[in-house]
N, C-alpha and C positions, 0 to 999 in steps of 0.2 A: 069626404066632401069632394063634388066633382066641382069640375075649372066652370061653368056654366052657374053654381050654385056659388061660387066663390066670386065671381064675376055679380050677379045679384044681390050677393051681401055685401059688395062695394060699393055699388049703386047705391041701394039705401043709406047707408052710411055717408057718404055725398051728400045727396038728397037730403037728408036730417040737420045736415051740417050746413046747410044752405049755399053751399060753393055755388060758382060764377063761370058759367062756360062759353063759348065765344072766342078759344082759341085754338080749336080743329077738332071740338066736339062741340052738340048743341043740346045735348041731354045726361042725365047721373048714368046712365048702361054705357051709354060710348066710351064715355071719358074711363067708366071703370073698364069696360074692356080694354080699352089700349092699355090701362097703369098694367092693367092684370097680366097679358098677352108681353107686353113690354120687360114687364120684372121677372117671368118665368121664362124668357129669350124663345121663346115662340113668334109665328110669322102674324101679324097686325091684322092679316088679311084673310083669316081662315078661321075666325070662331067655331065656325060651326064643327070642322071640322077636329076641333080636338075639346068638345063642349060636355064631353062624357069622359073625359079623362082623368084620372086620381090626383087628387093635391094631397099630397103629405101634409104633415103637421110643421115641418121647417119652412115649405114654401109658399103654406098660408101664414106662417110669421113674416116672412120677409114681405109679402102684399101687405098685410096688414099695417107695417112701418111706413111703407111707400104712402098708403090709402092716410095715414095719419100725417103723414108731412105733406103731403096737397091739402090736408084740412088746414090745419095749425099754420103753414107757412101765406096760404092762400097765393101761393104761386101756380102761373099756367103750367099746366101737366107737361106742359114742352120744355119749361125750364128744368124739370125735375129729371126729365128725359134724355136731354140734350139733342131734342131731334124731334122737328115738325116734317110734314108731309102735305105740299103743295103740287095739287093733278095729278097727283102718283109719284109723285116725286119727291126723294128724300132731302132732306136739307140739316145741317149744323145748324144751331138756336141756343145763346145763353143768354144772360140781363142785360148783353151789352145793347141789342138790338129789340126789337117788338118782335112778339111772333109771327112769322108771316101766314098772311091770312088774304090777301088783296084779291078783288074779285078783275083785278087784269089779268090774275092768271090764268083762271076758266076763259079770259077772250082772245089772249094769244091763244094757247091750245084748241078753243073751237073756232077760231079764224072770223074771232066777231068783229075784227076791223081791217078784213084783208080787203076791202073793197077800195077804200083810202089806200094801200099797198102798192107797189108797182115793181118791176123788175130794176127799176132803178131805187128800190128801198133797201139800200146798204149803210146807211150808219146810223145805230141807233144810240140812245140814251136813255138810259133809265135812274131816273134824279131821285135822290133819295131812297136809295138803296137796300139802307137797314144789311141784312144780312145777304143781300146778292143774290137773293130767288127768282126776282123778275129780269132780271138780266142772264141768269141763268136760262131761265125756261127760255126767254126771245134768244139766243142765241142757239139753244135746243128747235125752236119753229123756223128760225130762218137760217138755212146752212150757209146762207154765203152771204152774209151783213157784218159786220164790226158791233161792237155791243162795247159802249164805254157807261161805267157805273161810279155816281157820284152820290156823297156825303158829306154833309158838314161832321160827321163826329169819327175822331180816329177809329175808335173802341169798334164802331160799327163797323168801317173799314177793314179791321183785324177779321173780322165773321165774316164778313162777304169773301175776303184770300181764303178761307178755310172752304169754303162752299165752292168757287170758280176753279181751288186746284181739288179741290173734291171729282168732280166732273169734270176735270181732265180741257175746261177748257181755257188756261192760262195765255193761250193764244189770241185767242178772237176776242176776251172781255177785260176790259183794261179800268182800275181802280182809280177814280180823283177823287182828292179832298176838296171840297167845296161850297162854301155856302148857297144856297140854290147854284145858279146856274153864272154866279161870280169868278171861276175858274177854272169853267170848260171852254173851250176853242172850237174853231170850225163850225157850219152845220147839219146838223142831224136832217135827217128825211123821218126819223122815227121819237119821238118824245113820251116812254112812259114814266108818269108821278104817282107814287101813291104817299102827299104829301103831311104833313100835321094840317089837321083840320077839325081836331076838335073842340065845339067852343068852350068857351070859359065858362059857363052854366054846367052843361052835362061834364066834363073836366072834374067837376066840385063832386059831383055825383056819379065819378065809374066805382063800381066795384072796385076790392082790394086786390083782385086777379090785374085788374088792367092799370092796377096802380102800380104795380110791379115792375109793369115796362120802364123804358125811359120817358119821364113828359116831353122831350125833347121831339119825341117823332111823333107824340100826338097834339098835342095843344096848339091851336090855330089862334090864339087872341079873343078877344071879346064873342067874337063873332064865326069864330075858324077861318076867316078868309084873308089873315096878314101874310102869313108863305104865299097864298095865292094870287095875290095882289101885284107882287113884286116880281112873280113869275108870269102872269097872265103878261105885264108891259114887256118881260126882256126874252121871253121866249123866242116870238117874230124874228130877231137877228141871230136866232141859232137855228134857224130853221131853214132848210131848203127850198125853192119856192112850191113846191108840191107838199111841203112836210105837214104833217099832222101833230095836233098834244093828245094824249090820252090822260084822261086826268078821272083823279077816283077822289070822289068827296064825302065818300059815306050817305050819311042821315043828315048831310046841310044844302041840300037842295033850295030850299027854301032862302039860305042866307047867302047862298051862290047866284043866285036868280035878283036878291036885292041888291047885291054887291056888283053886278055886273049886266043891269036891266035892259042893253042893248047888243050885247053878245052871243051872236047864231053859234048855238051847237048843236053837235048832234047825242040823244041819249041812247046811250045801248042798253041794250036788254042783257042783265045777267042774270045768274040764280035767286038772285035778291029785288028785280024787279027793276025797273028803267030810268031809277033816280040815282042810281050809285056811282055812275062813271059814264064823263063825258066824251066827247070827240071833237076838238075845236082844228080848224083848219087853219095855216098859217096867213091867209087872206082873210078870212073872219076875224082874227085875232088882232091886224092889222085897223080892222075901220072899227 
């Protein structure tokens, strides 16, 4: 059997089993090629390149156990893995945190909010942390900012130290516990959220993939807009008077827009289309 054919017999296997992707794949061939690519210690990024190569009889057993424990446990392949990949970039990932996935990361990387930006954009925030990948990559785009990263849950905290002295930058990204924004100081010029937001309906109805996570960093209340509620009021007095929120609401546009029917934002365009993540300015935020 070659790694190409062992890869498509993953897939289907997947596929059959009805698994749930949505956490840095969106179909049964990706996801099988990473388990695939991943358990034989080959590079993520080269299918092609080794897609005619021999699989023994041992290291289609051991795919096989892997491709059997992403069915049976229906955990994200990143938990199985211990390692997600956000813009090219590697990251530590286990159940203490959600996988990272947030589409701020495509907008730092492609500078879809440098325009709000200035040379006086030195201290940022990245609230609600999770495992410390957005405060990672913003401290990776902007060489000479401060990057403080906060979380209400320890467990989380513990992954985000593992990821910031990962990448070497223990200097410039500094850890707080926090319930939103209850026990960070000073303010920010930079505010990224990618907060719990989702409602109580869809909540009842994620797959068993995304049940997996913590509820803690998804479930927004009734409506997904309780975190956001309380941060929309106290953000303005962490903020600089130039400072901006970048805020990432998913698929509740609609309940953001009731929740907040007089609130100028601006919508950025990401991979996902111009309802996923807003731009509020700390004057907008204010009236």
């Amino acid at each position: 059997m070659t790694l190409i054919e062992l890869v498509e017999a993953s897939a289907a296997q997947l596929a059959d089993a009805g698994v749930a992707f949505g956490h840095g794949t969106a179909n049964a061939f990706d996801e099988a090629a990473w388990l695939v690519l991943w358990q034989m210690g080959l590079p993520l990024d080269d299918l092609d390149g080794v897609a005619e190569m021999a699989v023994s009889p041992q290291q289609q057993d051991t795919v096989a156990e892997l491709i059997s424990q992403r069915i049976h446990t229906r955990k994200p392949a990143a938990y199985l893995t211990r390692e997600a990949w956000l813009q090219g970039v590697s990251f530590y990932v286990d159940e203490r945190t959600i996988v990272p996935r947030s589409f701020i990361a495509e907008l730092l990387m492609d500078g879809g909010f440098d325009y709000w930006l200035s040379e006086q954009t030195l201290r940022v925030l990245d609230l609600c942390t999770g495992n410390g990948s957005l405060a990672v990559l913003a401290a990776m785009c902007f060489a000479d900012v401060s990057v403080d990263a906060a979380d209400i849950s320890p467990p989380a905290l513990e992954v985000a130290r593992i990821n910031i002295d990962r990448h070497n930058l223990q200097e410039r990204v500094h850890l707080i516990q926090s319930d939103g924004l209850d026990a960070v100081q000073g303010l920010y010029d930079l505010i990224l959220c990618n907060p719990p937001y989702v409602n109580a309906q869809s909540m009842a109805q994620l797959p068993a993939e995304y049940r997996a996570e913590p509820a803690l960093a998804l479930a927004g209340g009734t409506d997904g807009m309780d975190f956001i509620r309380k941060l929309i009021t106290q953000a303005p007095h962490h903020m600089s008077e130039s400072g901006v929120l970048v805020l990432e609401i998913g698929n509740e546009r609609a309940h953001f827009e009731q929740a907040f029917p007089r609130l100028e934002v601006v919508w950025l365009e990401t991979s996902a289309g111009e309802d996923q993540v807003l731009l509020a300015t700390r004057a907008s935020l204010l009236t």
